[in-house]
C-alpha positions in Angstrom: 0.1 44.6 -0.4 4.1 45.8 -0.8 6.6 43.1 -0.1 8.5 43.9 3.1 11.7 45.6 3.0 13.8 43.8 5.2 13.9 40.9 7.8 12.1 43.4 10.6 9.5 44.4 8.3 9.0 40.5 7.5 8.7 39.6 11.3 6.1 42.1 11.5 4.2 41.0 8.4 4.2 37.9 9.8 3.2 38.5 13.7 -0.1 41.1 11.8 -1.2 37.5 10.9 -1.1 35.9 14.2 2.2 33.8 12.6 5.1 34.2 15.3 8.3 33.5 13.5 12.0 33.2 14.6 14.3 35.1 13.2 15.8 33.0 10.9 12.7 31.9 9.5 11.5 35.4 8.8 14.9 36.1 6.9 14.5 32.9 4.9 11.0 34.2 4.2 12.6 37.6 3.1 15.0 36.4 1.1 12.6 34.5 -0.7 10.8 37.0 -1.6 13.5 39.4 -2.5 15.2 36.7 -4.6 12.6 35.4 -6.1 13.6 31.7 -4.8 11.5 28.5 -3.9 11.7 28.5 -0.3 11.8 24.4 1.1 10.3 24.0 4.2 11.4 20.6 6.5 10.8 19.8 9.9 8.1 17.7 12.1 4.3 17.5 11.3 2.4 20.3 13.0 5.2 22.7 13.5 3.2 25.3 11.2 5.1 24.9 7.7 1.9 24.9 5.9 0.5 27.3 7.8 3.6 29.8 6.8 2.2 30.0 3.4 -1.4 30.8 4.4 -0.1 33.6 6.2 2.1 34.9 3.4 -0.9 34.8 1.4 -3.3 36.7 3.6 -0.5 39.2 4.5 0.6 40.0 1.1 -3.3 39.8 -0.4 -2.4 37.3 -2.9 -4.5 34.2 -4.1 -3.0 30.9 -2.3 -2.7 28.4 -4.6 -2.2 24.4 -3.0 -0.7 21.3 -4.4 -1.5 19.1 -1.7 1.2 16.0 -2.9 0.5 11.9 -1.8 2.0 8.9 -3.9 1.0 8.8 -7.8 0.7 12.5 -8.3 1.2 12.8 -12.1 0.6 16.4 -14.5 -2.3 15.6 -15.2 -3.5 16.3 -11.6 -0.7 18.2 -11.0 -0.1 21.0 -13.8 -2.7 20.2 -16.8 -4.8 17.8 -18.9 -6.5 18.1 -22.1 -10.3 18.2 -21.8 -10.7 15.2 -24.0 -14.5 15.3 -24.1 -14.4 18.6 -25.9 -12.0 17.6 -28.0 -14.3 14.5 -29.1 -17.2 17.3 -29.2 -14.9 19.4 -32.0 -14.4 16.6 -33.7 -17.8 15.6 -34.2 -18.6 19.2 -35.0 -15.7 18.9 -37.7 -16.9 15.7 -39.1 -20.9 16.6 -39.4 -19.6 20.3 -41.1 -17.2 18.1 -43.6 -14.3 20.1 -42.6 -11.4 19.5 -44.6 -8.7 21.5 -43.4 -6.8 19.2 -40.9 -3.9 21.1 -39.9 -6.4 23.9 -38.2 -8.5 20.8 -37.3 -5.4 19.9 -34.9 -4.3 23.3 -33.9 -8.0 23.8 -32.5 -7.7 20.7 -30.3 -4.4 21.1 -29.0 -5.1 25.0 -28.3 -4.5 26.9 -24.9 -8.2 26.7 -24.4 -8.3 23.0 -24.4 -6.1 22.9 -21.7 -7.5 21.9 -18.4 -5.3 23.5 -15.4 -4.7 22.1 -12.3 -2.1 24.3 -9.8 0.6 24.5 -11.1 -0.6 26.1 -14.6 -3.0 28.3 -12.3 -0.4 29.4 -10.3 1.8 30.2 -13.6 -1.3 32.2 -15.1 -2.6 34.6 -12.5 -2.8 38.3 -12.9 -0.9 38.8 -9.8 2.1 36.7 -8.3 -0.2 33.8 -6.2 1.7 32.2 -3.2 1.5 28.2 -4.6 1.9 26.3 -2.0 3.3 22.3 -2.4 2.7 20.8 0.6 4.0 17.9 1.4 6.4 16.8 -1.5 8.3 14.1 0.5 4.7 12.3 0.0 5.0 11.9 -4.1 7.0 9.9 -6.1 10.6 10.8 -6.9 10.0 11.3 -10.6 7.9 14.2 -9.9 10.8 16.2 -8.6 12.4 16.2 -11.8 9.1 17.3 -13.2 9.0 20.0 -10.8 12.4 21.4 -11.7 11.4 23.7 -14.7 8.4 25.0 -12.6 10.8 26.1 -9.7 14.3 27.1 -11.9 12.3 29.1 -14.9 8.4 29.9 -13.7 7.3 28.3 -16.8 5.5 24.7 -18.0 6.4 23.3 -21.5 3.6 21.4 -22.7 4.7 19.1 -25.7 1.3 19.7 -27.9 1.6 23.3 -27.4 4.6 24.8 -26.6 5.9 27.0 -23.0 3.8 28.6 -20.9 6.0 31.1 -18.9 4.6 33.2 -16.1 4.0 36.9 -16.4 3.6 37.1 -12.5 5.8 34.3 -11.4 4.6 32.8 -8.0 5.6 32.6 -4.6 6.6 28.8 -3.9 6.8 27.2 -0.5 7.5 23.6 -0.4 7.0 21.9 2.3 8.5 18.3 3.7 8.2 15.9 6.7 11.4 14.4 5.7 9.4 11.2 5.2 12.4 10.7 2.6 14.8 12.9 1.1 14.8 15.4 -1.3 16.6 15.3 -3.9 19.6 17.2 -4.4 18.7 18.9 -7.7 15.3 20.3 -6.2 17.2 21.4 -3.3 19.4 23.5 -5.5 16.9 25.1 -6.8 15.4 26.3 -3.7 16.6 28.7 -0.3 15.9 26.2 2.7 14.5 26.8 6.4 14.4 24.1 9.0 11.3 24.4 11.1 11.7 23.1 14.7 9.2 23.2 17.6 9.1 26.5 19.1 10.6 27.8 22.7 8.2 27.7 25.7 7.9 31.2 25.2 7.5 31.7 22.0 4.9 28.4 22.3 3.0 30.8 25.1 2.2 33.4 23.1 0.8 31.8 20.2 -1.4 30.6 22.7 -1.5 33.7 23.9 -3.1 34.7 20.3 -4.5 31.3 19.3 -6.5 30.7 22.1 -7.0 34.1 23.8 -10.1 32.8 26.5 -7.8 30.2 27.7 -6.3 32.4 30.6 -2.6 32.8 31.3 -2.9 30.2 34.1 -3.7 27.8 31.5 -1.9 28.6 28.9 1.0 28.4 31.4 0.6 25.1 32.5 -0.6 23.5 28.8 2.2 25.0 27.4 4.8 23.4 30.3 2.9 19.9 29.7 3.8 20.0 25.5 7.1 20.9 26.0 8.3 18.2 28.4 6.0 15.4 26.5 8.2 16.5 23.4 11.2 14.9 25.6 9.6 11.4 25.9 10.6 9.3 23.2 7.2 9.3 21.5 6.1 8.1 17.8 4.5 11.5 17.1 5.3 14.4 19.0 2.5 17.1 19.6 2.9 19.9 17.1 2.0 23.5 17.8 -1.6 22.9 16.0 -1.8 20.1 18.8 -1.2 22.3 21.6 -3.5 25.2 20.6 -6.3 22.5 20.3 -5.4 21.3 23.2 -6.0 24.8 24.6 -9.1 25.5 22.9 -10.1 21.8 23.8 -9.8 22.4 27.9 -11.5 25.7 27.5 -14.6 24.1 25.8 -14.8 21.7 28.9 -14.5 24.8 31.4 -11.0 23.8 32.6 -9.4 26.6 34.9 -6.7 24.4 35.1 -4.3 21.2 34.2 -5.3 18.1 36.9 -4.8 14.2 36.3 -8.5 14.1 34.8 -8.7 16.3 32.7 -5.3 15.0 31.1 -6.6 11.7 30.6 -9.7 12.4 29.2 -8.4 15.0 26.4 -5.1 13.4 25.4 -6.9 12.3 22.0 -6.7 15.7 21.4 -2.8 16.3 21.9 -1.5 12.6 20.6 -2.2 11.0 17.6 -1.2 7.3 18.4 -2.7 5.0 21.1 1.1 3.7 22.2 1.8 7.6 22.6 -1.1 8.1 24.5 -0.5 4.6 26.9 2.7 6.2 27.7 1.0 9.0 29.1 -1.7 7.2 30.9 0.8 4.7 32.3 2.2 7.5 34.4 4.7 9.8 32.3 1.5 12.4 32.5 1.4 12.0 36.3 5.4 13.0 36.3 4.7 16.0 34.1 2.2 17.4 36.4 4.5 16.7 39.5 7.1 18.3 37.3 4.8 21.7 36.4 3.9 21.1 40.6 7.0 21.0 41.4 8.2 24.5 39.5 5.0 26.3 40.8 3.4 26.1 37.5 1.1 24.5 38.3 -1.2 24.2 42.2 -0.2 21.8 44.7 -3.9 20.7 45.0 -4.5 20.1 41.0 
Protein backbone atom coordinates (compact mmCIF):
# COMPACT_ATOMS: atom_id res chain seq x y z
CA UNK A 1 0.00 0.00 0.00
CA UNK A 2 1.15 3.91 -0.86
CA UNK A 3 2.53 5.78 2.07
CA UNK A 4 0.18 8.58 3.10
CA UNK A 5 0.69 11.99 1.75
CA UNK A 6 0.24 14.12 4.60
CA UNK A 7 -0.76 14.16 8.34
CA UNK A 8 -4.72 13.78 7.31
CA UNK A 9 -4.10 11.02 5.17
CA UNK A 10 -1.98 9.42 8.11
CA UNK A 11 -4.89 9.89 10.73
CA UNK A 12 -7.02 8.10 8.33
CA UNK A 13 -4.54 5.24 7.69
CA UNK A 14 -4.44 4.91 11.11
CA UNK A 15 -8.31 5.09 12.26
CA UNK A 16 -8.90 2.11 8.83
CA UNK A 17 -7.01 0.04 11.51
CA UNK A 18 -9.09 0.63 14.38
CA UNK A 19 -5.77 2.84 15.80
CA UNK A 20 -7.25 6.38 16.99
CA UNK A 21 -4.26 8.69 17.07
CA UNK A 22 -3.91 12.33 18.17
CA UNK A 23 -2.68 14.55 16.05
CA UNK A 24 0.61 14.94 16.91
CA UNK A 25 1.20 11.44 16.99
CA UNK A 26 -0.03 10.93 13.45
CA UNK A 27 2.37 13.70 12.29
CA UNK A 28 5.25 12.06 14.10
CA UNK A 29 4.12 8.92 12.35
CA UNK A 30 4.18 10.95 8.93
CA UNK A 31 7.20 12.40 9.30
CA UNK A 32 8.73 9.26 9.84
CA UNK A 33 7.78 7.87 7.14
CA UNK A 34 8.52 10.77 4.81
CA UNK A 35 11.91 11.19 6.35
CA UNK A 36 12.83 8.04 6.54
CA UNK A 37 13.65 8.46 10.46
CA UNK A 38 13.59 5.99 13.58
CA UNK A 39 10.51 7.06 15.28
CA UNK A 40 11.15 6.57 19.52
CA UNK A 41 8.13 5.86 21.16
CA UNK A 42 8.00 6.75 25.33
CA UNK A 43 5.28 6.86 27.59
CA UNK A 44 3.33 4.41 30.26
CA UNK A 45 2.81 0.64 29.75
CA UNK A 46 -0.41 -0.10 27.89
CA UNK A 47 -0.87 3.29 26.22
CA UNK A 48 -0.68 1.39 22.76
CA UNK A 49 3.09 2.13 21.57
CA UNK A 50 3.48 -1.30 20.45
CA UNK A 51 0.40 -1.55 19.14
CA UNK A 52 1.28 1.70 16.76
CA UNK A 53 3.57 -0.50 14.87
CA UNK A 54 1.14 -3.45 14.32
CA UNK A 55 -1.05 -1.04 12.83
CA UNK A 56 1.48 0.55 10.59
CA UNK A 57 2.18 -2.79 9.43
CA UNK A 58 -1.19 -4.00 8.56
CA UNK A 59 -2.06 -0.56 7.07
CA UNK A 60 0.81 -0.21 4.83
CA UNK A 61 0.89 -4.36 3.97
CA UNK A 62 4.26 -4.76 5.02
CA UNK A 63 5.87 -7.76 7.08
CA UNK A 64 6.29 -6.69 10.92
CA UNK A 65 9.40 -7.51 12.05
CA UNK A 66 9.79 -7.62 16.32
CA UNK A 67 12.81 -7.24 18.57
CA UNK A 68 11.12 -7.85 21.71
CA UNK A 69 14.36 -6.39 24.10
CA UNK A 70 14.93 -7.63 28.14
CA UNK A 71 18.40 -7.54 29.93
CA UNK A 72 21.43 -9.45 28.15
CA UNK A 73 20.22 -9.03 24.65
CA UNK A 74 23.46 -9.54 22.61
CA UNK A 75 23.79 -9.81 18.30
CA UNK A 76 23.73 -12.88 18.34
CA UNK A 77 19.96 -12.94 19.34
CA UNK A 78 19.67 -9.68 18.21
CA UNK A 79 21.05 -9.23 14.53
CA UNK A 80 23.05 -12.62 13.51
CA UNK A 81 25.10 -15.77 14.51
CA UNK A 82 27.08 -18.03 12.53
CA UNK A 83 25.51 -21.59 12.26
CA UNK A 84 28.46 -23.19 13.81
CA UNK A 85 27.21 -26.77 13.32
CA UNK A 86 27.36 -26.34 9.62
CA UNK A 87 30.41 -24.87 9.80
CA UNK A 88 31.84 -28.05 11.70
CA UNK A 89 29.76 -30.12 9.00
CA UNK A 90 32.09 -28.20 6.00
CA UNK A 91 34.85 -28.83 7.69
CA UNK A 92 34.51 -32.37 8.11
CA UNK A 93 33.44 -32.55 4.46
CA UNK A 94 36.78 -30.60 3.71
CA UNK A 95 38.87 -32.82 5.74
CA UNK A 96 37.41 -36.45 4.46
CA UNK A 97 37.79 -34.79 0.51
CA UNK A 98 41.61 -33.70 1.54
CA UNK A 99 40.91 -30.23 0.45
CA UNK A 100 43.80 -28.21 0.31
CA UNK A 101 42.87 -24.94 -0.62
CA UNK A 102 42.34 -23.05 2.75
CA UNK A 103 41.71 -19.60 1.84
CA UNK A 104 38.30 -20.85 -0.03
CA UNK A 105 38.07 -23.29 2.87
CA UNK A 106 37.53 -19.95 5.02
CA UNK A 107 35.60 -17.84 2.69
CA UNK A 108 32.98 -20.91 2.55
CA UNK A 109 32.52 -20.73 6.27
CA UNK A 110 32.35 -17.20 6.85
CA UNK A 111 29.95 -16.77 3.72
CA UNK A 112 26.46 -14.86 3.75
CA UNK A 113 24.87 -18.27 3.75
CA UNK A 114 26.36 -19.23 6.97
CA UNK A 115 24.88 -16.52 8.57
CA UNK A 116 22.07 -17.21 10.89
CA UNK A 117 19.59 -13.96 11.09
CA UNK A 118 17.81 -12.86 13.82
CA UNK A 119 15.62 -9.24 13.24
CA UNK A 120 17.54 -7.10 12.77
CA UNK A 121 19.45 -8.71 9.57
CA UNK A 122 15.79 -9.90 8.52
CA UNK A 123 14.49 -6.69 8.74
CA UNK A 124 17.70 -5.24 6.64
CA UNK A 125 17.06 -8.08 3.98
CA UNK A 126 13.43 -8.07 2.91
CA UNK A 127 12.18 -7.47 -0.54
CA UNK A 128 9.98 -4.74 0.62
CA UNK A 129 10.56 -2.08 3.44
CA UNK A 130 9.32 -4.35 6.80
CA UNK A 131 8.07 -2.12 9.74
CA UNK A 132 10.82 -3.60 12.60
CA UNK A 133 9.59 -3.04 15.49
CA UNK A 134 12.03 -2.74 18.99
CA UNK A 135 9.97 -2.89 21.64
CA UNK A 136 10.87 -2.11 24.68
CA UNK A 137 14.62 -0.95 24.46
CA UNK A 138 14.75 0.77 28.01
CA UNK A 139 14.68 -3.22 28.97
CA UNK A 140 18.38 -4.03 27.44
CA UNK A 141 21.57 -3.19 28.45
CA UNK A 142 23.10 0.24 27.61
CA UNK A 143 25.79 -1.23 25.41
CA UNK A 144 23.32 -2.36 23.00
CA UNK A 145 22.38 1.17 22.13
CA UNK A 146 25.63 1.87 20.70
CA UNK A 147 25.20 -1.30 18.85
CA UNK A 148 22.01 -0.15 17.53
CA UNK A 149 23.29 3.10 16.19
CA UNK A 150 24.61 1.89 12.69
CA UNK A 151 21.24 0.00 12.26
CA UNK A 152 19.16 3.25 12.85
CA UNK A 153 21.79 6.13 11.24
CA UNK A 154 22.76 3.96 7.94
CA UNK A 155 20.14 0.84 7.42
CA UNK A 156 23.06 -1.41 7.29
CA UNK A 157 24.89 -4.25 9.73
CA UNK A 158 28.78 -4.67 9.39
CA UNK A 159 29.67 -7.97 10.25
CA UNK A 160 33.49 -8.24 11.00
CA UNK A 161 33.94 -11.93 9.11
CA UNK A 162 32.10 -10.66 6.20
CA UNK A 163 31.87 -7.34 5.51
CA UNK A 164 28.37 -4.64 5.38
CA UNK A 165 25.25 -5.64 4.78
CA UNK A 166 23.19 -2.46 3.75
CA UNK A 167 19.51 -2.64 3.06
CA UNK A 168 18.01 -2.40 -0.33
CA UNK A 169 14.48 -1.69 1.24
CA UNK A 170 15.54 0.05 4.40
CA UNK A 171 12.81 -0.55 7.28
CA UNK A 172 10.44 1.22 9.10
CA UNK A 173 11.70 1.50 12.85
CA UNK A 174 9.63 2.12 15.86
CA UNK A 175 11.26 1.97 19.16
CA UNK A 176 9.50 1.81 21.85
CA UNK A 177 10.39 2.74 25.83
CA UNK A 178 8.75 2.69 29.32
CA UNK A 179 11.31 5.08 30.44
CA UNK A 180 12.33 2.37 32.88
CA UNK A 181 15.72 4.33 32.28
CA UNK A 182 16.93 6.67 29.85
CA UNK A 183 17.95 6.61 26.59
CA UNK A 184 20.69 7.65 25.58
CA UNK A 185 21.36 10.77 24.01
CA UNK A 186 23.18 9.51 20.88
CA UNK A 187 20.16 6.96 20.01
CA UNK A 188 17.90 9.79 20.61
CA UNK A 189 19.67 11.76 17.92
CA UNK A 190 19.23 9.44 15.61
CA UNK A 191 15.57 9.13 15.89
CA UNK A 192 12.18 11.71 15.53
CA UNK A 193 10.40 11.29 19.01
CA UNK A 194 6.62 11.07 20.17
CA UNK A 195 5.49 11.05 23.71
CA UNK A 196 2.53 8.74 24.15
CA UNK A 197 0.17 9.75 27.06
CA UNK A 198 -3.24 8.17 28.09
CA UNK A 199 -5.86 9.21 25.85
CA UNK A 200 -8.92 11.85 26.60
CA UNK A 201 -12.27 10.47 27.84
CA UNK A 202 -13.38 10.83 24.52
CA UNK A 203 -11.03 9.72 22.57
CA UNK A 204 -10.81 6.62 25.36
CA UNK A 205 -14.77 6.14 24.37
CA UNK A 206 -14.43 5.48 21.11
CA UNK A 207 -11.79 2.96 21.00
CA UNK A 208 -14.23 1.30 23.03
CA UNK A 209 -16.52 2.23 20.90
CA UNK A 210 -14.45 0.05 18.18
CA UNK A 211 -12.61 -2.32 20.60
CA UNK A 212 -15.44 -3.61 22.22
CA UNK A 213 -18.48 -2.80 20.02
CA UNK A 214 -21.27 -5.26 22.11
CA UNK A 215 -20.38 -3.47 25.14
CA UNK A 216 -23.27 -0.74 24.75
CA UNK A 217 -22.74 2.94 25.04
CA UNK A 218 -24.12 2.81 28.64
CA UNK A 219 -21.22 0.79 29.49
CA UNK A 220 -18.81 1.98 27.66
CA UNK A 221 -19.77 5.29 29.30
CA UNK A 222 -19.46 4.52 32.69
CA UNK A 223 -16.11 1.97 32.23
CA UNK A 224 -14.59 4.58 30.45
CA UNK A 225 -15.49 7.47 33.46
CA UNK A 226 -14.17 4.71 36.16
CA UNK A 227 -10.38 4.48 34.13
CA UNK A 228 -10.02 7.91 33.86
CA UNK A 229 -10.55 8.99 37.48
CA UNK A 230 -8.51 5.69 38.79
CA UNK A 231 -5.62 7.15 36.60
CA UNK A 232 -5.82 10.22 39.33
CA UNK A 233 -5.19 7.98 42.38
CA UNK A 234 -1.68 7.73 43.09
CA UNK A 235 -1.44 4.06 41.97
CA UNK A 236 1.91 1.80 41.19
CA UNK A 237 0.48 0.93 37.74
CA UNK A 238 -2.07 2.88 36.12
CA UNK A 239 -4.65 1.04 33.79
CA UNK A 240 -3.54 1.44 30.17
CA UNK A 241 -5.96 1.56 27.32
CA UNK A 242 -5.40 -2.38 26.68
CA UNK A 243 -6.59 -2.57 30.43
CA UNK A 244 -9.73 -0.69 29.82
CA UNK A 245 -10.87 -2.50 26.66
CA UNK A 246 -10.39 -5.82 28.64
CA UNK A 247 -12.07 -4.44 31.13
CA UNK A 248 -14.92 -3.87 28.64
CA UNK A 249 -14.82 -7.04 26.99
CA UNK A 250 -14.39 -8.63 30.54
CA UNK A 251 -17.95 -7.14 31.98
CA UNK A 252 -19.57 -8.04 28.75
CA UNK A 253 -18.51 -11.75 29.05
CA UNK A 254 -20.27 -11.63 32.57
CA UNK A 255 -23.52 -10.05 31.08
CA UNK A 256 -22.94 -6.64 32.78
CA UNK A 257 -25.54 -3.88 31.56
CA UNK A 258 -23.83 -1.80 33.82
CA UNK A 259 -20.94 -0.57 36.43
CA UNK A 260 -22.27 -1.56 40.39
CA UNK A 261 -19.97 -2.18 43.54
CA UNK A 262 -19.94 -6.02 42.65
CA UNK A 263 -19.10 -6.25 39.64
CA UNK A 264 -16.03 -3.74 40.34
CA UNK A 265 -14.76 -5.89 42.92
CA UNK A 266 -14.93 -9.01 41.39
CA UNK A 267 -13.14 -7.90 37.89
CA UNK A 268 -10.52 -5.43 39.09
CA UNK A 269 -7.81 -8.31 38.28
CA UNK A 270 -8.68 -7.47 35.03
CA UNK A 271 -8.01 -3.57 35.13
CA UNK A 272 -4.97 -3.48 37.88
CA UNK A 273 -1.99 -5.38 37.85
CA UNK A 274 -0.76 -5.05 41.51
CA UNK A 275 -2.64 -6.33 44.67
CA UNK A 276 -1.77 -2.78 46.67
CA UNK A 277 -3.42 -1.04 43.56
CA UNK A 278 -6.20 -3.16 43.64
CA UNK A 279 -6.56 -2.86 47.93
CA UNK A 280 -6.86 0.75 47.25
CA UNK A 281 -9.79 0.17 45.22
CA UNK A 282 -11.43 -2.28 47.41
CA UNK A 283 -10.74 -0.11 50.51
CA UNK A 284 -13.23 2.37 49.15
CA UNK A 285 -11.56 4.71 46.37
CA UNK A 286 -13.84 2.39 43.88
CA UNK A 287 -16.90 3.13 46.02
CA UNK A 288 -16.01 7.14 45.48
CA UNK A 289 -15.64 6.64 41.75
CA UNK A 290 -19.02 5.19 41.40
CA UNK A 291 -20.54 7.99 43.71
CA UNK A 292 -18.45 10.22 41.45
CA UNK A 293 -19.91 8.59 37.87
CA UNK A 294 -23.56 8.72 40.24
CA UNK A 295 -23.12 11.84 41.04
CA UNK A 296 -22.53 13.24 37.12
CA UNK A 297 -25.42 11.00 35.91
CA UNK A 298 -23.12 8.67 34.39
CA UNK A 299 -23.93 6.30 35.97
CA UNK A 300 -27.91 5.08 37.89
CA UNK A 301 -28.62 6.15 41.18
CA UNK A 302 -29.69 2.51 42.04
CA UNK A 303 -26.25 0.75 40.56
Amino acid sequence: MQRPANVDETLGLLAGENYLAGRPLATAVFLALNLGRPLLLEGEAGTGKTELAKVLARALDAPLIRLQCYEGLDIASAAYEWNVARQMLEIRIAEAGHEANRDRLIAGLYSREMLIARPLLQALTQPKSPVLLIDELDRADEPFEAFLLEVLAESQLSVPELGTIRAEHPPIVIITSNRTREIHDALKRRCLYAWVDYPDAERELEIIRRKAPGAGERLAQQVVGFVQRARRLDLFKPPGVAETIDWANALLALDAMSLDPRSVSDTLGVLLKYQDDIARLEGGAAAAILDELRAEGILERHS
